[in-house]
PDB file of N, CA, C and O in Angstrom:
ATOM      1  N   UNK A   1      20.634 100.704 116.727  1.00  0.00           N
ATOM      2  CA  UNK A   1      20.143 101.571 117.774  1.00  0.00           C
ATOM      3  C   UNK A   1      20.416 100.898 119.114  1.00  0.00           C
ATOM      4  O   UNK A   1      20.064  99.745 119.359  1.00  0.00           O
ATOM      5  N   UNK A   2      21.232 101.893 120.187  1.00  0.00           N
ATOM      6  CA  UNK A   2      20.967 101.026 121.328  1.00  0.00           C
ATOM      7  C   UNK A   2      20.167 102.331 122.639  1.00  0.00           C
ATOM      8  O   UNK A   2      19.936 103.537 122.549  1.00  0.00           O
ATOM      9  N   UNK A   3      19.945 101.251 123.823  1.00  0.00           N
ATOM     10  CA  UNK A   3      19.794 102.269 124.952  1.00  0.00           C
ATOM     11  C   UNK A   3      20.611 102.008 125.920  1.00  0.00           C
ATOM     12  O   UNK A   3      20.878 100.872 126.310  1.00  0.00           O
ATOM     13  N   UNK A   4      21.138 103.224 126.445  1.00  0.00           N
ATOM     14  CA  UNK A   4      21.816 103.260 127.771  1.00  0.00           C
ATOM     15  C   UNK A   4      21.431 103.788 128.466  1.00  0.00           C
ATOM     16  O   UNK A   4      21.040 104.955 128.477  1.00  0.00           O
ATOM     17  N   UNK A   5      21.474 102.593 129.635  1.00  0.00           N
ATOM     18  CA  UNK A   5      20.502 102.526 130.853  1.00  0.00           C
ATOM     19  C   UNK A   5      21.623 102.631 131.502  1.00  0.00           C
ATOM     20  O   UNK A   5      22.594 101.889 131.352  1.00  0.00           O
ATOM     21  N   UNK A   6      21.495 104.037 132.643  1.00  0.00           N
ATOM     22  CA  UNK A   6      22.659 104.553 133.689  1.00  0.00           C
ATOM     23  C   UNK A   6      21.924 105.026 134.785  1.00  0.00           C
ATOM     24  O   UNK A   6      21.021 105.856 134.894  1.00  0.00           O
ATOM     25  N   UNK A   7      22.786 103.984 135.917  1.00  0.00           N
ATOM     26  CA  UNK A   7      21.751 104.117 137.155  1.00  0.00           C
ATOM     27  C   UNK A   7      23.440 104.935 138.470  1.00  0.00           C
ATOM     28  O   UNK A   7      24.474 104.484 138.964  1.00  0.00           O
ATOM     29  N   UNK A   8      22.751 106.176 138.447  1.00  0.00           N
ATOM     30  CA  UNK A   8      23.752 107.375 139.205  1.00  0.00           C
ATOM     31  C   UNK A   8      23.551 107.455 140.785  1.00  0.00           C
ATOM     32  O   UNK A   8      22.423 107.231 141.224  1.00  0.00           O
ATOM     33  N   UNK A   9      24.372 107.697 141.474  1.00  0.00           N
ATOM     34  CA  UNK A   9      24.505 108.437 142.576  1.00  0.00           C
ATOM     35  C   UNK A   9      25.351 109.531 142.639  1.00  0.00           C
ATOM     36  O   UNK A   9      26.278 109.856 141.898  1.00  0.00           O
ATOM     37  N   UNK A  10      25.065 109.859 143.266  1.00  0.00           N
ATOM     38  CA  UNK A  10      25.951 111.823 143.810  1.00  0.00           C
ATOM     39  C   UNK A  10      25.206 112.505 143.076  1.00  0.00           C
ATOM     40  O   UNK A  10      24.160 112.135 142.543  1.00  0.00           O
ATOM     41  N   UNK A  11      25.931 113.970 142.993  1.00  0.00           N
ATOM     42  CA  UNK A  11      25.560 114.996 142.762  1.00  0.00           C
ATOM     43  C   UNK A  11      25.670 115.284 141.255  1.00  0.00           C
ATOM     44  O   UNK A  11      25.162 116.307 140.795  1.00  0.00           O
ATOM     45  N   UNK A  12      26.620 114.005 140.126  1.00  0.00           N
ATOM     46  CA  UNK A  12      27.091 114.641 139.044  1.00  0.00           C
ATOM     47  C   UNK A  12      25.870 114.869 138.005  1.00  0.00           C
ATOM     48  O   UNK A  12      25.996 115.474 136.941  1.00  0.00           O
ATOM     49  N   UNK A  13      24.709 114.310 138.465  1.00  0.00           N
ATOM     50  CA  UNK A  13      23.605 113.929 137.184  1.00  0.00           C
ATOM     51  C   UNK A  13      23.032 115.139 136.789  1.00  0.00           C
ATOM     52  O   UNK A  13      22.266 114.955 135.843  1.00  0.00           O
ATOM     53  N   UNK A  14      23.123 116.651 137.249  1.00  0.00           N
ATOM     54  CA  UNK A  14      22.576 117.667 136.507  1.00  0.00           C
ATOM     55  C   UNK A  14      23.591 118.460 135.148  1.00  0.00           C
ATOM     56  O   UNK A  14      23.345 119.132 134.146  1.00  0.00           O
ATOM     57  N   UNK A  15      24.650 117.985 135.739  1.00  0.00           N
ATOM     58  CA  UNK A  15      26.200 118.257 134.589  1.00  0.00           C
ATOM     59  C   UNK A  15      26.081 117.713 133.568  1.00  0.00           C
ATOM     60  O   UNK A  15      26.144 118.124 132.409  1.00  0.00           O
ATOM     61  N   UNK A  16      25.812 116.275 134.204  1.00  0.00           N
ATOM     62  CA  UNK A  16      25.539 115.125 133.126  1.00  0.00           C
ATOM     63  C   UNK A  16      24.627 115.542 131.681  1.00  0.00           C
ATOM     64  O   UNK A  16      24.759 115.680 130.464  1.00  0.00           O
ATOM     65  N   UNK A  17      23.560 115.631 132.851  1.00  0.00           N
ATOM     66  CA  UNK A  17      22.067 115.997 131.760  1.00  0.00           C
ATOM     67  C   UNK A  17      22.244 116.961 130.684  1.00  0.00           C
ATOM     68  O   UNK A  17      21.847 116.763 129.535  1.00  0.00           O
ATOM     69  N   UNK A  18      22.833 117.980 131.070  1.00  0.00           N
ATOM     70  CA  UNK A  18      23.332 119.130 130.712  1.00  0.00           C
ATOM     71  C   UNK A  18      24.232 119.170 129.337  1.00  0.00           C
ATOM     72  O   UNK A  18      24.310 119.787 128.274  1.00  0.00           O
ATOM     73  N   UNK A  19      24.748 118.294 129.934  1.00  0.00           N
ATOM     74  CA  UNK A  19      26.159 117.914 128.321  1.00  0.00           C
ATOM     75  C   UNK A  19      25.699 116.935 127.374  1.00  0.00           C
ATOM     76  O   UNK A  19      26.012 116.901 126.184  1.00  0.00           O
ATOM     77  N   UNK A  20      24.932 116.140 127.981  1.00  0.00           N
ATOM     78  CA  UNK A  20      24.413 115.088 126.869  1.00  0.00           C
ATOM     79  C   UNK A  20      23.410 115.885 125.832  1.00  0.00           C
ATOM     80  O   UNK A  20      23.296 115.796 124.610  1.00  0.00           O
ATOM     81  N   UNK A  21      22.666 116.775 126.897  1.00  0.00           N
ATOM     82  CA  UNK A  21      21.486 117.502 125.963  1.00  0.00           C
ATOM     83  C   UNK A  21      21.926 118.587 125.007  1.00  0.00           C
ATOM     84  O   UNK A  21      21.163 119.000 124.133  1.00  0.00           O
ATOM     85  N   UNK A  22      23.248 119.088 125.180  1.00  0.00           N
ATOM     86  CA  UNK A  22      24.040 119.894 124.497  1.00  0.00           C
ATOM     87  C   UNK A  22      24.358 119.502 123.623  1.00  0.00           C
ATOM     88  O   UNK A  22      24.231 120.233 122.641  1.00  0.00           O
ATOM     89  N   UNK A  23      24.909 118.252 123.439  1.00  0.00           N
ATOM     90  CA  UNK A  23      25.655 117.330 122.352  1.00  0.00           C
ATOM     91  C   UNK A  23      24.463 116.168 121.969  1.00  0.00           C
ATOM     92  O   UNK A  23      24.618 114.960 121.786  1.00  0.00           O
ATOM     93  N   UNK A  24      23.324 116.914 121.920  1.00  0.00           N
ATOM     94  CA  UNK A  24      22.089 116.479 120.797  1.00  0.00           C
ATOM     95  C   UNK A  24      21.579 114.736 121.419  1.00  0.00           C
ATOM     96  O   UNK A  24      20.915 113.982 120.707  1.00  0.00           O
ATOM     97  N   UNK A  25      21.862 114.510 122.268  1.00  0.00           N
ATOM     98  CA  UNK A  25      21.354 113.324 122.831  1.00  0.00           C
ATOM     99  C   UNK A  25      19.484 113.265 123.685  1.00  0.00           C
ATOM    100  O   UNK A  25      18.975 114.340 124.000  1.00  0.00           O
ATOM    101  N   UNK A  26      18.850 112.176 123.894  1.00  0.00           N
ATOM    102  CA  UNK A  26      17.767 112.260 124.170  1.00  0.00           C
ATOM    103  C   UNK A  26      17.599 111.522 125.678  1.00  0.00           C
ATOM    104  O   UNK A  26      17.478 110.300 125.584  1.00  0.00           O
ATOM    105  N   UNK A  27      17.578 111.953 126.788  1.00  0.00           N
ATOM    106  CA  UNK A  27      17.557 111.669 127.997  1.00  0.00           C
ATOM    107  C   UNK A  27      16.700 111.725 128.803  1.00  0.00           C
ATOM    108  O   UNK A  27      16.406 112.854 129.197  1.00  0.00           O
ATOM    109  N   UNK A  28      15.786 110.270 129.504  1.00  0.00           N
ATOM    110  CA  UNK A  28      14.681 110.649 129.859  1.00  0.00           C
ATOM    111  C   UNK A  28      14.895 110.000 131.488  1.00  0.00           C
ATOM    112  O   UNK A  28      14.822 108.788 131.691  1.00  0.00           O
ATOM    113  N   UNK A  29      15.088 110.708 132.267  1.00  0.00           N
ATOM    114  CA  UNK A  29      15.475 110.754 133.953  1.00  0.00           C
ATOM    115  C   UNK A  29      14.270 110.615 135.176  1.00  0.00           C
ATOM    116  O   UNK A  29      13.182 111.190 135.199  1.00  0.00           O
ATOM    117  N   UNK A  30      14.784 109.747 136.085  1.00  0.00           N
ATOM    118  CA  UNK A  30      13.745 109.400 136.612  1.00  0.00           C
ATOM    119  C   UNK A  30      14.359 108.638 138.441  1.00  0.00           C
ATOM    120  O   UNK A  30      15.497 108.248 138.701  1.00  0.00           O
ATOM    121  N   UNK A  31      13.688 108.648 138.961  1.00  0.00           N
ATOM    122  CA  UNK A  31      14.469 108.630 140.492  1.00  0.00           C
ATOM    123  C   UNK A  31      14.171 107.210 140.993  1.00  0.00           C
ATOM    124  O   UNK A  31      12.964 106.980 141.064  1.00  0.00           O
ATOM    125  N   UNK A  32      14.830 106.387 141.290  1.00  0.00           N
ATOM    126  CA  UNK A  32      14.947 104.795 141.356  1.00  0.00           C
ATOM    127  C   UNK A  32      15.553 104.756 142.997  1.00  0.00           C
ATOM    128  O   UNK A  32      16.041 105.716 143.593  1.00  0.00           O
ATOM    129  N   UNK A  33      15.344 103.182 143.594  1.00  0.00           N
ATOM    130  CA  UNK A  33      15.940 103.258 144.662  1.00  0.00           C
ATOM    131  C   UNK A  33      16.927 101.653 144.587  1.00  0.00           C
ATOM    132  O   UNK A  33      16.519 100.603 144.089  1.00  0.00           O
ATOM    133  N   UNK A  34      18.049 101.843 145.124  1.00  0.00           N
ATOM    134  CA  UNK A  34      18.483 100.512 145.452  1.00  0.00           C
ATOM    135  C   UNK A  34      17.847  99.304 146.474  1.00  0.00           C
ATOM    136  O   UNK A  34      16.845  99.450 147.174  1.00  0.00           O
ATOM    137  N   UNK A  35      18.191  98.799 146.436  1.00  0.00           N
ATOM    138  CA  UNK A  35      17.415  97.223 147.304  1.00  0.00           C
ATOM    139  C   UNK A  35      18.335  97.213 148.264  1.00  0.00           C
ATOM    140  O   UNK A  35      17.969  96.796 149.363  1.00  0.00           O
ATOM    141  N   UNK A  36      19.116  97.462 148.172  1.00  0.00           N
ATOM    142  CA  UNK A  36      20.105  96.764 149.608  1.00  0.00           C
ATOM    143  C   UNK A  36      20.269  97.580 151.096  1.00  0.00           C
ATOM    144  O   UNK A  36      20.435  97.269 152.275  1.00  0.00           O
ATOM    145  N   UNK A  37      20.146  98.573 150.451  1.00  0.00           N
ATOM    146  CA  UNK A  37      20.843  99.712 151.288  1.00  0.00           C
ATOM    147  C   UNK A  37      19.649 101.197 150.975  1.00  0.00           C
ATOM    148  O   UNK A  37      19.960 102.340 151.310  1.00  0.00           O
ATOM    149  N   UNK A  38      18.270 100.839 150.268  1.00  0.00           N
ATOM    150  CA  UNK A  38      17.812 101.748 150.230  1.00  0.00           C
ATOM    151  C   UNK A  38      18.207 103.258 150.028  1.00  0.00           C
ATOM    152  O   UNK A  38      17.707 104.255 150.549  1.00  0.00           O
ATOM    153  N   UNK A  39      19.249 103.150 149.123  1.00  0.00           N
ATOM    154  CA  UNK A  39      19.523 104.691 148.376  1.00  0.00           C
ATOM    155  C   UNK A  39      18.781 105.187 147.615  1.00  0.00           C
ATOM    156  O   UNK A  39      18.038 104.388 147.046  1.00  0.00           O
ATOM    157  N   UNK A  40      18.628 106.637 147.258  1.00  0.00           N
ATOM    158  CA  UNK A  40      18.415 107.075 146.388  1.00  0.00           C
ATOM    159  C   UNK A  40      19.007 107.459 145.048  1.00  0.00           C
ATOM    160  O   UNK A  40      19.554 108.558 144.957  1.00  0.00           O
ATOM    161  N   UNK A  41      18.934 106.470 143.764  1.00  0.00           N
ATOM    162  CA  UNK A  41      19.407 106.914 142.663  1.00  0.00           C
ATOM    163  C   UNK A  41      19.015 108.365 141.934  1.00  0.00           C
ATOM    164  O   UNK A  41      18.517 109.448 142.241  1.00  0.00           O
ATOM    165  N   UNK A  42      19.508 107.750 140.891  1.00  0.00           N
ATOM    166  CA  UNK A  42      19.468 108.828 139.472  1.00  0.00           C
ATOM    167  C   UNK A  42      19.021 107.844 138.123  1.00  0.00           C
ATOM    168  O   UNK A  42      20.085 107.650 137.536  1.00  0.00           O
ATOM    169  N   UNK A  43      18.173 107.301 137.547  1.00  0.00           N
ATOM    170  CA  UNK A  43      18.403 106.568 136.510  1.00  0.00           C
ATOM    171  C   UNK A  43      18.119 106.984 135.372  1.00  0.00           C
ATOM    172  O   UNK A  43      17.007 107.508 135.445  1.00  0.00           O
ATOM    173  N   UNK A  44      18.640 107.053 134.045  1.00  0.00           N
ATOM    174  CA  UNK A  44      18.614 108.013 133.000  1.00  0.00           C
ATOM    175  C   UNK A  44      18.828 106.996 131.750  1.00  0.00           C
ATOM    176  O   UNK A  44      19.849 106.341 131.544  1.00  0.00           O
ATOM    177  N   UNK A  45      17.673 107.005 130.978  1.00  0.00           N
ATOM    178  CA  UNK A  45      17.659 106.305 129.503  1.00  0.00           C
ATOM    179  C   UNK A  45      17.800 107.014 128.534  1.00  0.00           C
ATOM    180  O   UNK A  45      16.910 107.808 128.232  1.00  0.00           O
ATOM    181  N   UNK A  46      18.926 106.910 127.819  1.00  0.00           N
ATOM    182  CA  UNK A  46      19.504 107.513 126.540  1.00  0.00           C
ATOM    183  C   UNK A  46      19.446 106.175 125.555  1.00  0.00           C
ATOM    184  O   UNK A  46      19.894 105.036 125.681  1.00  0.00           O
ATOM    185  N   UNK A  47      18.562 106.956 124.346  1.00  0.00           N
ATOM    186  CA  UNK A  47      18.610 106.295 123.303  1.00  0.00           C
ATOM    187  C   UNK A  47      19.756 106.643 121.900  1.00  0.00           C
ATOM    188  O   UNK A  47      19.945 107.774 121.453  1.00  0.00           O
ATOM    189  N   UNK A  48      20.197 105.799 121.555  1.00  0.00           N
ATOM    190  CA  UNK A  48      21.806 106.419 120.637  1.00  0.00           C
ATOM    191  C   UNK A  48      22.074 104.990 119.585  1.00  0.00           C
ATOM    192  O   UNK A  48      22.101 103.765 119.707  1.00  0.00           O
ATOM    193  N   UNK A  49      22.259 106.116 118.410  1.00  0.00           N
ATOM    194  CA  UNK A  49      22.363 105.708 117.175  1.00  0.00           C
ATOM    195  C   UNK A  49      23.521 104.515 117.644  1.00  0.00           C
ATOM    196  O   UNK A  49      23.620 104.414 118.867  1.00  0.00           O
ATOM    197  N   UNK A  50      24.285 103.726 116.953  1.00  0.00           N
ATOM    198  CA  UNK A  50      25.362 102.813 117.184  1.00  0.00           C
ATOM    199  C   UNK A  50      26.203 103.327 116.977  1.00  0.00           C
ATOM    200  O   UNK A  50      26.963 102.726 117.737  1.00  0.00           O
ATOM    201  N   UNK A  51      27.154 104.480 116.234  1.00  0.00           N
ATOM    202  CA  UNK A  51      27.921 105.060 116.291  1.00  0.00           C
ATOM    203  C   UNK A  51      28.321 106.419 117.062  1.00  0.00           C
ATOM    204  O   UNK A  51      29.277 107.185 116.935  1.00  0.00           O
ATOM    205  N   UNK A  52      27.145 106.403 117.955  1.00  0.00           N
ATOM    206  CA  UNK A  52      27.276 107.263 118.943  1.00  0.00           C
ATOM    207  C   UNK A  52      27.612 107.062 120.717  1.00  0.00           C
ATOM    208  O   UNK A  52      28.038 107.695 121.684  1.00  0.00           O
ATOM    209  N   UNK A  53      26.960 105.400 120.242  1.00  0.00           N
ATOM    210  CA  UNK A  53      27.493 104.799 121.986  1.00  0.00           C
ATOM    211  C   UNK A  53      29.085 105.442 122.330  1.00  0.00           C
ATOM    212  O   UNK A  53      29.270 106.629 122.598  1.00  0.00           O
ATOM    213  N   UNK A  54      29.779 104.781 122.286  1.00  0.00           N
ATOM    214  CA  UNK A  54      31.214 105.662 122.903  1.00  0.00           C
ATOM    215  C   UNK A  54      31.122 107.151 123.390  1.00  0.00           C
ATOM    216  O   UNK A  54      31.465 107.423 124.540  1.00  0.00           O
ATOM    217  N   UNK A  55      30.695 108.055 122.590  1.00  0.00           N
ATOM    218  CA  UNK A  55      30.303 109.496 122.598  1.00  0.00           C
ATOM    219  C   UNK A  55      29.548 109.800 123.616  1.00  0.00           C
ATOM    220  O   UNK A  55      29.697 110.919 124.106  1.00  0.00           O
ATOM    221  N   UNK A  56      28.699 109.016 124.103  1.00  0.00           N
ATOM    222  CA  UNK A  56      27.816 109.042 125.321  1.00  0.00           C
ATOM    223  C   UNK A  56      28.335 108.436 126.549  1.00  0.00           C
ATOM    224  O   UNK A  56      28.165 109.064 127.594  1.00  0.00           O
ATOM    225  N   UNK A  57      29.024 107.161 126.586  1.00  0.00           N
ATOM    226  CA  UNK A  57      29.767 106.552 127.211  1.00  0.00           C
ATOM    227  C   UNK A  57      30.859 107.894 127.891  1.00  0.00           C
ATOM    228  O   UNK A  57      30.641 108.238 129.052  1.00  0.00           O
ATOM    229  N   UNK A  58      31.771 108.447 127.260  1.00  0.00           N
ATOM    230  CA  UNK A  58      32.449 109.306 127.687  1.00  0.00           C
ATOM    231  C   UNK A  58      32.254 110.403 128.581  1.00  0.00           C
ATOM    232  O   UNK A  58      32.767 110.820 129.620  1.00  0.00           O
ATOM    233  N   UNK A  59      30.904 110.867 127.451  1.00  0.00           N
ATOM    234  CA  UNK A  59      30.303 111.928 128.603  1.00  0.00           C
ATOM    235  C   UNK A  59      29.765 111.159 130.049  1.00  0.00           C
ATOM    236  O   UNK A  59      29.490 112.068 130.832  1.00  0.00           O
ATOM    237  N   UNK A  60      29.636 110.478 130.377  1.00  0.00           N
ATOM    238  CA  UNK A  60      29.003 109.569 131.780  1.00  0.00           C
ATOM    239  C   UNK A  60      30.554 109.310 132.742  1.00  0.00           C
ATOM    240  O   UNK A  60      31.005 109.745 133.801  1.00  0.00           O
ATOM    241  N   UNK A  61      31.057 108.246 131.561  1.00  0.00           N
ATOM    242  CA  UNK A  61      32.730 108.750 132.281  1.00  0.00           C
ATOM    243  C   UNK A  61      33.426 109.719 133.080  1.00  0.00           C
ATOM    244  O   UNK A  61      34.032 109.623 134.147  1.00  0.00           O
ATOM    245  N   UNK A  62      33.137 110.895 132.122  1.00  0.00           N
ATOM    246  CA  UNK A  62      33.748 112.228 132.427  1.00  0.00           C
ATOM    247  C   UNK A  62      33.298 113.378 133.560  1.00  0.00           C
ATOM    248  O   UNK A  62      33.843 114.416 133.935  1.00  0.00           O
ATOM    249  N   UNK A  63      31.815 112.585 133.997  1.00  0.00           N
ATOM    250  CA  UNK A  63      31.144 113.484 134.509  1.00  0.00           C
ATOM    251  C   UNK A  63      31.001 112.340 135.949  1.00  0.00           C
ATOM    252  O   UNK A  63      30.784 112.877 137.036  1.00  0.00           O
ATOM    253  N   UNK A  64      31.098 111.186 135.912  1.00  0.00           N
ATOM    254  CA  UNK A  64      31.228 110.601 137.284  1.00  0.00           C
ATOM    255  C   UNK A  64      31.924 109.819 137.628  1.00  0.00           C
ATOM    256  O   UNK A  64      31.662 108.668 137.976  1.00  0.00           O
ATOM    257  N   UNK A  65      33.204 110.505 137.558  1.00  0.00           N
ATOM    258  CA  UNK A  65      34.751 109.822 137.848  1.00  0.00           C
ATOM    259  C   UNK A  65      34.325 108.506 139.265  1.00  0.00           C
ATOM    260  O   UNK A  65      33.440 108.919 140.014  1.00  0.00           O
ATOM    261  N   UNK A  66      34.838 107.173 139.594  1.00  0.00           N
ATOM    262  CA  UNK A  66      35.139 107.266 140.870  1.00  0.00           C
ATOM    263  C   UNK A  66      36.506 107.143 141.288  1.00  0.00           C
ATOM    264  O   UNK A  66      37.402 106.459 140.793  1.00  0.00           O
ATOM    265  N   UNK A  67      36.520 107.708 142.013  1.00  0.00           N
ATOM    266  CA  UNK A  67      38.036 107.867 143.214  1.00  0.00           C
ATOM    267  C   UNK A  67      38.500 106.501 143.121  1.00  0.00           C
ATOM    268  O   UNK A  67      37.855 105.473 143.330  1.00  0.00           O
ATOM    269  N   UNK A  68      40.324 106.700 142.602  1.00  0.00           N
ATOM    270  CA  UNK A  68      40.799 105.441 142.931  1.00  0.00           C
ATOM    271  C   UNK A  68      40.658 104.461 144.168  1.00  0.00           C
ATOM    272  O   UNK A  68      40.766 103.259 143.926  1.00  0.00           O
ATOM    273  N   UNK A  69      40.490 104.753 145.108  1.00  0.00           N
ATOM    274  CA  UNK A  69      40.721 104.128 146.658  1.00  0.00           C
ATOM    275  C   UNK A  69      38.768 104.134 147.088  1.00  0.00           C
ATOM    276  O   UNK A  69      38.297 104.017 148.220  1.00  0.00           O
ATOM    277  N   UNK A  70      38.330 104.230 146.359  1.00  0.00           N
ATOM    278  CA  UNK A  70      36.436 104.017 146.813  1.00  0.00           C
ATOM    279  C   UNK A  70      36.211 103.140 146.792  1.00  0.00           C
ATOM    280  O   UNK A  70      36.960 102.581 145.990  1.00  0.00           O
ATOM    281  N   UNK A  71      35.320 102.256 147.355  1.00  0.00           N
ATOM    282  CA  UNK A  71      35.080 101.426 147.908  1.00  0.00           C
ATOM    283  C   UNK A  71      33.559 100.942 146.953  1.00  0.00           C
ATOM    284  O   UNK A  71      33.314  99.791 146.591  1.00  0.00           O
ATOM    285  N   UNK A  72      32.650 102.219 146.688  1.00  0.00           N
ATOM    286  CA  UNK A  72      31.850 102.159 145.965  1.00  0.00           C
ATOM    287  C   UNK A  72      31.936 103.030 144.263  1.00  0.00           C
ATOM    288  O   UNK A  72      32.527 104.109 144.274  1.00  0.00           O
ATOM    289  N   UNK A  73      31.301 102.495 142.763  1.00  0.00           N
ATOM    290  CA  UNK A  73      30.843 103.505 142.158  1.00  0.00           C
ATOM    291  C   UNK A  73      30.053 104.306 142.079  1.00  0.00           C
ATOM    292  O   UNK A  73      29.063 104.480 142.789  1.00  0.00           O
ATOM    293  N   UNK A  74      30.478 104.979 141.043  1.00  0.00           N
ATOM    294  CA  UNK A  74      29.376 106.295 141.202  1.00  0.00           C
ATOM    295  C   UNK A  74      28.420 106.019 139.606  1.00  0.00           C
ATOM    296  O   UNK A  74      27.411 106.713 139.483  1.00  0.00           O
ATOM    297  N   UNK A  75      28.587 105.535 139.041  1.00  0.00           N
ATOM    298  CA  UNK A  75      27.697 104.583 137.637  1.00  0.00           C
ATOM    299  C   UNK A  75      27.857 103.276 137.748  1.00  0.00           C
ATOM    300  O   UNK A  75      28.798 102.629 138.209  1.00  0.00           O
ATOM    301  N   UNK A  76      26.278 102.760 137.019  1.00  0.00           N
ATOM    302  CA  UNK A  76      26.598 101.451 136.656  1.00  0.00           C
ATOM    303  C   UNK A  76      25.983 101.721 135.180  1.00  0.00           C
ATOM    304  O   UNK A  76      25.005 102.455 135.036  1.00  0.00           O
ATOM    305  N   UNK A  77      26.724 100.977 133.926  1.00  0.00           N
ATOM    306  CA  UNK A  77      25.833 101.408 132.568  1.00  0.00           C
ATOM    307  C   UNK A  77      26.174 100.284 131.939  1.00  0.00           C
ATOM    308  O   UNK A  77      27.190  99.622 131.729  1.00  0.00           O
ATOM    309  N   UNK A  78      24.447 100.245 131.576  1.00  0.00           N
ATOM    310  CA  UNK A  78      24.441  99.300 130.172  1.00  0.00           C
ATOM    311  C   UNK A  78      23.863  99.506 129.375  1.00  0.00           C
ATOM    312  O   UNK A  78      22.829 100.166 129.262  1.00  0.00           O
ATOM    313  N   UNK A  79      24.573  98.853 128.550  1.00  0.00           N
ATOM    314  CA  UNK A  79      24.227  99.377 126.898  1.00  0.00           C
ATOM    315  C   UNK A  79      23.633  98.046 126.093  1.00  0.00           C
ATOM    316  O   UNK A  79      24.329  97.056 125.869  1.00  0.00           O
ATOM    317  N   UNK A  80      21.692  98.225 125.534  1.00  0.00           N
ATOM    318  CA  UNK A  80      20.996  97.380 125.355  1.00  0.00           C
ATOM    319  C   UNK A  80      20.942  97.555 123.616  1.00  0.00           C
ATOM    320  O   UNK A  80      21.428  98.470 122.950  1.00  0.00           O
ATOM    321  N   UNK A  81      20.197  96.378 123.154  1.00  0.00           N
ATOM    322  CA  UNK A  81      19.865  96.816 121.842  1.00  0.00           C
ATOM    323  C   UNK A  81      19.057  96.792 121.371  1.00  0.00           C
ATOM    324  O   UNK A  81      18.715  95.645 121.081  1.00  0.00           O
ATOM    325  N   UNK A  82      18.061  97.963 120.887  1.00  0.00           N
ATOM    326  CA  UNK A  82      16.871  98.468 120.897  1.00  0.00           C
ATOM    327  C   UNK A  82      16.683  98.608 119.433  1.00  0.00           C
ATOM    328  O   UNK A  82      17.160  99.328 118.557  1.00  0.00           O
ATOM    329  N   UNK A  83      15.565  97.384 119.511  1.00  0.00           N
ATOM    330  CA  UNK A  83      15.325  96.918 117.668  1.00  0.00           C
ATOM    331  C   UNK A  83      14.862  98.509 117.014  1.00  0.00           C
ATOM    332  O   UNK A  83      15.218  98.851 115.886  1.00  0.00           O
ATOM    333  N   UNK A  84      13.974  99.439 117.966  1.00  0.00           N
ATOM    334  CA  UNK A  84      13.917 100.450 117.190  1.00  0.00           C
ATOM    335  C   UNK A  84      13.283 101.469 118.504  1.00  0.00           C
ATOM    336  O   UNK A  84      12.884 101.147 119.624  1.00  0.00           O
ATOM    337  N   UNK A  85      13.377 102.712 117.885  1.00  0.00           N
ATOM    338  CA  UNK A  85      13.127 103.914 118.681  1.00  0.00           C
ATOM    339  C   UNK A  85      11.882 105.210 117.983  1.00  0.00           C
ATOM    340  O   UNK A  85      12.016 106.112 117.156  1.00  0.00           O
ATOM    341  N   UNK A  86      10.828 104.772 118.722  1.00  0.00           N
ATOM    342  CA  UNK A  86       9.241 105.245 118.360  1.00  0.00           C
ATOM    343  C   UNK A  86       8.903 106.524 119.007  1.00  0.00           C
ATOM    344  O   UNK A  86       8.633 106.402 120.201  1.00  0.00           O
ATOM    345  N   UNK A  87       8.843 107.811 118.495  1.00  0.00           N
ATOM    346  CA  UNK A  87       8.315 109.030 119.222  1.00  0.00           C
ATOM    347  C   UNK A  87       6.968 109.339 118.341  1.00  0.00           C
ATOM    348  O   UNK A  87       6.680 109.456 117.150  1.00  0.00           O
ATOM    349  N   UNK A  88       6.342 109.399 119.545  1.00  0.00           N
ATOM    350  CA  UNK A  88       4.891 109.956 118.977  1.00  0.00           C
ATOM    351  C   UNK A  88       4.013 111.274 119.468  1.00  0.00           C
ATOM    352  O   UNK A  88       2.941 111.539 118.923  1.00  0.00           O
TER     353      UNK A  88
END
């Protein structure tokens, strides 16, 4: 089991949400700020079987390209490993 922890800017995170929740994923979203520069994020914890990381990975890919010539991204993601996953 792991979690991916994806901390967004722009506009792509309702597309995002949208496709992950389509393609049976569990996404729990929440509004974070940076330290440096005081932005406003997007940060979104998806929990995913181990043979599903890539599958999720893609969709995040696909949905917040950045521009060759940018200066900044538009994701940062990591992928943790989560001895287990408890809903109650």
């Amino acid at each position: 089991m792991k979690l991916i922890l994806v901390i967004l800017r722009g506009g792509s995170c309702d597309k995002l949400i949208h496709q992950l929740l389509d393609a049976d994923f569990r996404v729990t979203e929440f509004s974070s700020h940076g330290t440096f520069l005081r932005r406003k994020h997007i940060t979104l914890l998806i929990g995913v079987r181990d043979e599903r990381v890539e599958e999720a990975l893609q969709f995040i890919r696909e949905a917040c390209p950045t521009p060759p010539d940018a200066d900044e991204h538009n994701a940062t993601m990591f992928v943790l490993n989560a001895e287990q996953l408890v809903q109650v």
